[in-house]
MDTraj code that builds the backbone (N, CA, C; nanometers):
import mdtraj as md
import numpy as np

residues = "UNK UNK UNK UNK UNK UNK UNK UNK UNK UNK UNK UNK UNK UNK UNK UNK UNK UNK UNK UNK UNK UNK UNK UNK UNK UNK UNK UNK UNK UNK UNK UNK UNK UNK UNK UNK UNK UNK UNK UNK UNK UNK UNK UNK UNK UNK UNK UNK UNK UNK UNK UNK UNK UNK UNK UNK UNK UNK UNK UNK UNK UNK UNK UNK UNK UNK UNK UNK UNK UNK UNK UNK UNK UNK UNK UNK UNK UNK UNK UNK UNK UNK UNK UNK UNK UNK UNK UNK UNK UNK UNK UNK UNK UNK UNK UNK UNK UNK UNK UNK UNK UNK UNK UNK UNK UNK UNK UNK UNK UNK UNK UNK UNK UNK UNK".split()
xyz = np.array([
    [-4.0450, -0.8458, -0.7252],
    [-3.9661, -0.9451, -0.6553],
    [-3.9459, -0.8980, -0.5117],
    [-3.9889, -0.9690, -0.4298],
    [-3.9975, -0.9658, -0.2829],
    [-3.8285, -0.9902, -0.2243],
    [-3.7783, -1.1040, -0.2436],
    [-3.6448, -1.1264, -0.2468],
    [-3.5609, -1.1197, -0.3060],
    [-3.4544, -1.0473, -0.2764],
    [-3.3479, -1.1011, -0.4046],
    [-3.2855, -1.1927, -0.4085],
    [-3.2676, -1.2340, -0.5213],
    [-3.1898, -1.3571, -0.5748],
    [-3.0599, -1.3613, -0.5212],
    [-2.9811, -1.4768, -0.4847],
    [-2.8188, -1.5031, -0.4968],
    [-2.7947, -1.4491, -0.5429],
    [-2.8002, -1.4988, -0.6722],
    [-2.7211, -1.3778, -0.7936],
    [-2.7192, -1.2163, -0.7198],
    [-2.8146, -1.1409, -0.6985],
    [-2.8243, -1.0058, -0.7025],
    [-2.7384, -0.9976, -0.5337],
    [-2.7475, -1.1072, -0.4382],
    [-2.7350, -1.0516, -0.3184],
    [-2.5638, -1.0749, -0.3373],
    [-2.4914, -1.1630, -0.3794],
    [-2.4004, -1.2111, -0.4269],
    [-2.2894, -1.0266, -0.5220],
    [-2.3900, -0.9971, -0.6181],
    [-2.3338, -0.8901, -0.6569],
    [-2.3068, -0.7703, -0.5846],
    [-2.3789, -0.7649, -0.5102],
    [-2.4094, -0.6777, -0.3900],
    [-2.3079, -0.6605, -0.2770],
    [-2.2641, -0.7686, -0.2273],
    [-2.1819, -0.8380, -0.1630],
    [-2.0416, -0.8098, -0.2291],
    [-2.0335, -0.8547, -0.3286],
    [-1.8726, -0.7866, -0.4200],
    [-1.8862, -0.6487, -0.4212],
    [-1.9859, -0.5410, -0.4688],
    [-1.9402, -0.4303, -0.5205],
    [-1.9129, -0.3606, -0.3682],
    [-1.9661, -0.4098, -0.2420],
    [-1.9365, -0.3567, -0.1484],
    [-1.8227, -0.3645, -0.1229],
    [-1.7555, -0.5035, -0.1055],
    [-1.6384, -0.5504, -0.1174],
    [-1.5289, -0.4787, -0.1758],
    [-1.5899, -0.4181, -0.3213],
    [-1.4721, -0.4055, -0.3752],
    [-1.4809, -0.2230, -0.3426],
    [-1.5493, -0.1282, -0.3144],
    [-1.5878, -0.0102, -0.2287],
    [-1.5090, 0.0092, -0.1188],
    [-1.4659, -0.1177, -0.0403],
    [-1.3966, -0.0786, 0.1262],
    [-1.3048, -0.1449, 0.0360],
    [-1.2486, -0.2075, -0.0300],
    [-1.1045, -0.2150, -0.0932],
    [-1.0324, -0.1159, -0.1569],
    [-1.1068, -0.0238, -0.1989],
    [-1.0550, 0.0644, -0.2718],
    [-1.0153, 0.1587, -0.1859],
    [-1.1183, 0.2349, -0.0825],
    [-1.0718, 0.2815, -0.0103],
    [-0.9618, 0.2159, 0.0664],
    [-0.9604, 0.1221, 0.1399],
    [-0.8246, 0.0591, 0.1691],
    [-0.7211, 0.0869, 0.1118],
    [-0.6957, 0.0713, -0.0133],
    [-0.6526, 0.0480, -0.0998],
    [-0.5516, 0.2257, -0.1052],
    [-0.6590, 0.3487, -0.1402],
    [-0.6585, 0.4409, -0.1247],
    [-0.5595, 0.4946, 0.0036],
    [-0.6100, 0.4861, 0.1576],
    [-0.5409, 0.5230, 0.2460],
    [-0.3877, 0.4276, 0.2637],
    [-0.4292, 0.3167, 0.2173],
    [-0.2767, 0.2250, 0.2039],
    [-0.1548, 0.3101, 0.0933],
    [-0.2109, 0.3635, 0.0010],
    [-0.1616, 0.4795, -0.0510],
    [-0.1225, 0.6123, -0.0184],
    [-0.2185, 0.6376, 0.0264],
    [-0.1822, 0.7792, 0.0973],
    [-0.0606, 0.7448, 0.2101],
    [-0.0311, 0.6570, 0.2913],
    [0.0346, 0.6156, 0.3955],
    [0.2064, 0.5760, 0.3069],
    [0.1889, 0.5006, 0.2374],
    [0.2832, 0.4710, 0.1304],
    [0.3883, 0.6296, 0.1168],
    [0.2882, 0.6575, 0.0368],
    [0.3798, 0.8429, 0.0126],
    [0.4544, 0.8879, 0.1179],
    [0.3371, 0.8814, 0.2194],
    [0.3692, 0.9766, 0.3213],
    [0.5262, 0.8710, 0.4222],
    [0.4708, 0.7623, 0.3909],
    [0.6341, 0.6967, 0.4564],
    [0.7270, 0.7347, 0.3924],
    [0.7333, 0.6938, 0.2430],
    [0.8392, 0.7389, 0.1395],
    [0.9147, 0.8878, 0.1802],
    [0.8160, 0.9812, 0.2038],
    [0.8880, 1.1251, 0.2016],
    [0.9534, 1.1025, 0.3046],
    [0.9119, 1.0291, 0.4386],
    [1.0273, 1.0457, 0.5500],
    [1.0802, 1.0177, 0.5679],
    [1.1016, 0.8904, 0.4410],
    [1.2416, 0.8297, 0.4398],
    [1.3782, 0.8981, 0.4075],
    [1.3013, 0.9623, 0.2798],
    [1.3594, 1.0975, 0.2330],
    [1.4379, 1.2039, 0.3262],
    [1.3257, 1.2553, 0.3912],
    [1.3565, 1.2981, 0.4991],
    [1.4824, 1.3034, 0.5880],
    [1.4554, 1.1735, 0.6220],
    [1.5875, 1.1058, 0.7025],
    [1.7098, 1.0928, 0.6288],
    [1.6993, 1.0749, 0.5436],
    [1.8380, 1.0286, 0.4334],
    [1.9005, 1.1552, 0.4722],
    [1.8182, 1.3249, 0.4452],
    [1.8748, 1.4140, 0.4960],
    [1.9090, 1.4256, 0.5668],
    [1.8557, 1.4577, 0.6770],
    [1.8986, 1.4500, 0.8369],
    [2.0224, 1.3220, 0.8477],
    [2.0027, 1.2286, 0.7980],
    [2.1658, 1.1789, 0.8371],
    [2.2842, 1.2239, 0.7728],
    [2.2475, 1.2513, 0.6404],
    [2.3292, 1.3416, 0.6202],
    [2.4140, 1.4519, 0.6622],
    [2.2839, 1.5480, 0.6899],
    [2.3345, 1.6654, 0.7833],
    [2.3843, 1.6312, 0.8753],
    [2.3906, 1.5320, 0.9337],
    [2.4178, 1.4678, 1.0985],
    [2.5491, 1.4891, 1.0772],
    [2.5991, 1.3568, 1.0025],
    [2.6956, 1.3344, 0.9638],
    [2.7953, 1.4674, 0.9241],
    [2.7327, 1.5267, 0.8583],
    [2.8614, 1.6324, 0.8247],
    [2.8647, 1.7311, 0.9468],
    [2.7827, 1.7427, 1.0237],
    [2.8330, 1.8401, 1.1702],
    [2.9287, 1.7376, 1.2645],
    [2.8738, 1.6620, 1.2152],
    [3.0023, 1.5425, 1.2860],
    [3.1436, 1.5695, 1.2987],
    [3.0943, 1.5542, 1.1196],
    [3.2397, 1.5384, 1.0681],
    [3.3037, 1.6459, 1.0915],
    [3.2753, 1.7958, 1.0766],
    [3.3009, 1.9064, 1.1030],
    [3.3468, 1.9474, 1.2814],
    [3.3200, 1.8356, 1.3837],
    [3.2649, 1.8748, 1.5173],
    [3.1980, 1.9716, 1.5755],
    [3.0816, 1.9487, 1.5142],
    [2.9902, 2.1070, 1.5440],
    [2.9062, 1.9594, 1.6353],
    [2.8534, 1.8699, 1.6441],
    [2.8008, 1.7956, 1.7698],
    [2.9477, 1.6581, 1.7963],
    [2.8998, 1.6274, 1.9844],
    [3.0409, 1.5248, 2.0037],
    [2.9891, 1.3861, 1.9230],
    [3.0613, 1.2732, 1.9733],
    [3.0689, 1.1807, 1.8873],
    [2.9064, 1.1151, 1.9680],
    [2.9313, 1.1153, 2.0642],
    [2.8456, 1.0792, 2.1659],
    [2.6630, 1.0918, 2.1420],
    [2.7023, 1.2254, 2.0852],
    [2.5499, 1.2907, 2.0675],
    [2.5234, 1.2538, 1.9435],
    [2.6198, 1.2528, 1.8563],
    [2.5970, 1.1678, 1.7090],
    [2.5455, 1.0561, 1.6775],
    [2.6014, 0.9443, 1.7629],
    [2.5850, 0.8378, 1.7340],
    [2.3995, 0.8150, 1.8124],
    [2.4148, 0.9091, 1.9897],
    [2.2576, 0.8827, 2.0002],
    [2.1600, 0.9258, 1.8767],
    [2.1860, 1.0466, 1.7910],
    [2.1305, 1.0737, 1.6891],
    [2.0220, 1.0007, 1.6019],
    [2.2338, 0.9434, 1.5182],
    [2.1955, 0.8356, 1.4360],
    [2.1242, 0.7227, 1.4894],
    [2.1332, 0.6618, 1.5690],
    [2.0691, 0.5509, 1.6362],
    [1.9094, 0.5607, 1.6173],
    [1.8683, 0.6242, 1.6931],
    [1.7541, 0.7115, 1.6557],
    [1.6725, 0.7240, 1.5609],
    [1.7350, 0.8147, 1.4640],
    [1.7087, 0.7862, 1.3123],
    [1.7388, 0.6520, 1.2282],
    [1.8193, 0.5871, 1.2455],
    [1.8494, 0.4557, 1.1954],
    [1.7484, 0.3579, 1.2348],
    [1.7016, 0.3649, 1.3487],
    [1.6217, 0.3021, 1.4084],
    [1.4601, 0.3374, 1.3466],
    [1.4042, 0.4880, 1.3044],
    [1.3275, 0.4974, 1.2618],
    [1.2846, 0.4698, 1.0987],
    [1.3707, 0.4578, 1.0223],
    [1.4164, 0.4829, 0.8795],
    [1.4347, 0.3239, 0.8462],
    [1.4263, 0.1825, 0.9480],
    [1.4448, 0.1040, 0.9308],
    [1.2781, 0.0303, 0.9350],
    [1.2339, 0.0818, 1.0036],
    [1.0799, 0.0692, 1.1004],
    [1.0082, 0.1431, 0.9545],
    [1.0344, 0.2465, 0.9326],
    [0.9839, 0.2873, 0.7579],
    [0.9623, 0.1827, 0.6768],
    [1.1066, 0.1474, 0.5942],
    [1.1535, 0.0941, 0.4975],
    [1.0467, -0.0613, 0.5309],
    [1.0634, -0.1200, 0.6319],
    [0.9271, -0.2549, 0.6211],
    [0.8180, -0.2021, 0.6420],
    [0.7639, -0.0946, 0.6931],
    [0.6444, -0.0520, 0.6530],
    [0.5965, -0.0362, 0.4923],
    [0.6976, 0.0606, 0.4437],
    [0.6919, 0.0271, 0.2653],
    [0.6600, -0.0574, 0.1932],
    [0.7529, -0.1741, 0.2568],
    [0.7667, -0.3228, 0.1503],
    [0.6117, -0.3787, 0.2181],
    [0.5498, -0.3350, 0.2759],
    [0.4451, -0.3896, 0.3456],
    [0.3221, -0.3730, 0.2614],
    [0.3342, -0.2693, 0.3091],
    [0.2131, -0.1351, 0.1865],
    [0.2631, -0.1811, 0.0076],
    [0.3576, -0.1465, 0.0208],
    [0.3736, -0.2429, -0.1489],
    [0.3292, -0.3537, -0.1870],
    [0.3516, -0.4247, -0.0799],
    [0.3076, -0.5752, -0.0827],
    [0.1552, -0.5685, -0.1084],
    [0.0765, -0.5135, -0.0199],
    [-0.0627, -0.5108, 0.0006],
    [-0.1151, -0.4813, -0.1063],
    [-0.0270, -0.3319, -0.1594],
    [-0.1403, -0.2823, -0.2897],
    [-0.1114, -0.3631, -0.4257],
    [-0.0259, -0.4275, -0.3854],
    [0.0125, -0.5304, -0.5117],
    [-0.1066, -0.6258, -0.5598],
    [-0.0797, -0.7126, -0.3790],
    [-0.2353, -0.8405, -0.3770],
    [-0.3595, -0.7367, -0.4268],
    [-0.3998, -0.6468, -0.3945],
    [-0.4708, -0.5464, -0.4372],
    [-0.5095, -0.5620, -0.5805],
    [-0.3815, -0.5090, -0.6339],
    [-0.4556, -0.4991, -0.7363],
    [-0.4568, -0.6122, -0.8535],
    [-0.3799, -0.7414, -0.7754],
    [-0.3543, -0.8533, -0.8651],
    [-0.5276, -0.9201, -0.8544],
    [-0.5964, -0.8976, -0.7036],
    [-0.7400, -0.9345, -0.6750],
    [-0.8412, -0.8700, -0.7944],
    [-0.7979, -0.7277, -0.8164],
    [-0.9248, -0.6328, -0.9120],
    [-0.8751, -0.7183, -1.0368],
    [-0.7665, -0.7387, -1.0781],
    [-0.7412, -0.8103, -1.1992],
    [-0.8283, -0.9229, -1.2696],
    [-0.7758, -0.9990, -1.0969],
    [-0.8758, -1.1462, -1.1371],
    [-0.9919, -1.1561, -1.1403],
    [-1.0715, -1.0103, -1.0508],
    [-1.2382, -0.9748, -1.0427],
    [-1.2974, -0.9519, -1.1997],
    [-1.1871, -0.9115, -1.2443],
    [-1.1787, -0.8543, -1.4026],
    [-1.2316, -0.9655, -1.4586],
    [-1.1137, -1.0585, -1.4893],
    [-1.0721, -1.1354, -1.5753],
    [-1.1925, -1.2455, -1.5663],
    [-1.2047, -1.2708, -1.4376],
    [-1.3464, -1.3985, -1.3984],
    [-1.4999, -1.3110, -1.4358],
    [-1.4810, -1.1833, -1.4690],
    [-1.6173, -1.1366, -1.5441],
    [-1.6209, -1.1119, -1.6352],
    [-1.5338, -1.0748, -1.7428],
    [-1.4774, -1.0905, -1.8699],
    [-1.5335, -1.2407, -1.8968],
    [-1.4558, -1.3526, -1.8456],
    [-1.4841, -1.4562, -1.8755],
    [-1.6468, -1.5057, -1.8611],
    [-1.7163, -1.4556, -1.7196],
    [-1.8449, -1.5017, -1.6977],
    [-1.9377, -1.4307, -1.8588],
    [-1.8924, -1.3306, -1.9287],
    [-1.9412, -1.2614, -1.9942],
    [-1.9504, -1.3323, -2.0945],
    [-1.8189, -1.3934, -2.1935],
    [-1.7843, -1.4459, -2.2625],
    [-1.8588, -1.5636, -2.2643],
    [-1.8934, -1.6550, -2.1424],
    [-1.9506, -1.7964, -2.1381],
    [-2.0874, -1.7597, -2.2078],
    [-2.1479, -1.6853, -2.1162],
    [-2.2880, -1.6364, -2.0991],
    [-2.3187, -1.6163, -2.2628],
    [-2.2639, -1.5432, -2.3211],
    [-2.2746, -1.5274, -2.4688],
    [-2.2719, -1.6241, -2.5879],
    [-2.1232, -1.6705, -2.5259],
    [-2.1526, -1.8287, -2.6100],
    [-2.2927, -1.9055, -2.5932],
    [-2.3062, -1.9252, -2.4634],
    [-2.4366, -2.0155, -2.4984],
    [-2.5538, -1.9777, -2.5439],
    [-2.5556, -1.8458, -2.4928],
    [-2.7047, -1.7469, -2.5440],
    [-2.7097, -1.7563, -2.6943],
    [-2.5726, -1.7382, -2.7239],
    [-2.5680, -1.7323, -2.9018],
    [-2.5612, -1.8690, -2.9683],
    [-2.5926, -1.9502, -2.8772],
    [-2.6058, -2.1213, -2.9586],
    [-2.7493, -2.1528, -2.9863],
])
top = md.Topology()
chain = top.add_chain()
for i, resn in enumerate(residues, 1):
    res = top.add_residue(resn, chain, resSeq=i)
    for name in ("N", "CA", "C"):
        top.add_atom(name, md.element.get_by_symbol(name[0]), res)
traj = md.Trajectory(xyz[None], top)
C-alpha cells in the first residue's frame, strides 16, 4: 500500500494527539505539586509572620508590607490550582471518552462481523 488509508492516517493523528496530551497532561502535573507545596509554604511564612508580629520582633508597617506580598502571591497560586485541576480533569474526562468510543467502535465491529 502506497497510501494510507483514513482509517490508518486518522489513527495516527489520535495516538499523536493523545502523546502531546499526556505529556501536557504530565507537566500540568508536575506544576500542580509544585504550586501546592508553595502554598504550603506560605501558609507558613504567614504564620511565622504573624507571630513575630504578634511578639514585635517586626513593626506593624513591615508586617502588613509582608503579608500583602504573600497574600498577594498565595492568591495568584490558589487560581492557578483550580486551573490545573480544571485542565487535568477535561483531561482525563477526554481519555475516558477516547476509551469508551473504542470500546464501543469494538463492540459494533463484532456484532456485525459475528452476524
Amino acid at each position: 500500500m502506497l497510501f494510507p488509508t483514513s482509517r490508518s492516517l486518522s489513527l495516527r493523528f489520535r495516538a499523536a494527539s493523545e502523546v502531546r496530551q499526556a505529556q501536557t497532561a504530565k507537566e500540568l502535573n508536575h506544576k500542580l505539586n509544585k504550586d501546592r507545596r508553595r502554598c504550603e509554604e506560605l501558609d507558613t511564612i504567614i504564620k511565622k509572620l504573624y507571630e513575630s508580629y504578634a511578639i514585635r520582633r517586626i513593626s506593624e508597617e513591615r508586617f502588613n508590607t509582608l503579608l500583602a506580598g504573600y497574600e498577594q502571591e498565595h492568591t495568584a497560586l490558589r487560581q492557578s490550582i483550580m486551573e490545573a485541576e480544571s485542565a487535568l480533569h477535561s483531561f482525563e474526562q477526554d481519555a475516558a471518552s477516547v476509551e469508551n468510543g473504542s470500546s464501543l467502535w469494538q463492540s459494533l465491529k463484532t456484532a456485525v462481523w459475528n452476524k
